[in-house]
C-alpha positions, 0 to 999 in steps of 0.5 A: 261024108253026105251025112256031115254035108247035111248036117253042116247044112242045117247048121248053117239054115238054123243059125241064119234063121235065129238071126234072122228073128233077133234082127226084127224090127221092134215095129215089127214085133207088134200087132197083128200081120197084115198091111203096113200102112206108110202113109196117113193119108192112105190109112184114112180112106178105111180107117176101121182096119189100120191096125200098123201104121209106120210113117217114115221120112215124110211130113205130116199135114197139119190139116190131117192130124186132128183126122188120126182119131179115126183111126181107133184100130191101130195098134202099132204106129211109128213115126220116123224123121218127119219133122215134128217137134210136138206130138199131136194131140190127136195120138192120145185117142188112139186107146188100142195103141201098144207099140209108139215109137218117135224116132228121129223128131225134135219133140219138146213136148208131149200131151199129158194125156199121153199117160192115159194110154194103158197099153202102152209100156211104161 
């Protein structure tokens, strides 16, 4: 009786896990562990060790925009509903990037240069 208690025990343990993992966040997936900066200006104080930055539900001041070639560390960034209908230019310094997701954005136009980042999935 004990051994079938455990057994379902563990069952129950492994199952939660494996669907734990698939339920990730694809940011999440990306780059290495480590701070998840969530807001630009924050991510600009030291720029040299922003490898995530995920910057959700907020608008991006146009006066710090040109400022994200600063941040030629990231790797994984997000945007998420902050009211952009065009990506900045700037994104297209960002070389290291392997992870870009715009989510919840009115985008009508994207920077050319956006295809020079190798990294990136087709």
């Amino acid at each position: 009786m004990k051994i079938q208690s455990l057994l379902l025990f563990l069952l129950a343990v492994l199952t939660t896990s494996i669907f734990a993992q698939e339920e990730r966040d694809a940011f999440d997936k990306y780059g290495p562990p480590g701070e998840i900066y969530t807001n630009l200006k924050d991510a600009l104080k030291d720029p040299k060790i922003v490898y995530k930055l995920k910057l959700e539900y907020q608008a991006i001041d146009p006066k710090l925009q040109p400022k994200i070639t600063k941040l030629t560390e990231v790797q994984v960034l997000q945007m998420t509903a902050n009211n952009l209908t065009q990506l900045p230019q700037e994104i297209t310094s960002l070389v290291n990037l392997f992870y870009f997701a715009c989510i919840g954005n009115e985008i009508t136009s994207y920077p050319k240069a956006l295809a020079i980042l190798n990294n990136l999935p087709n």
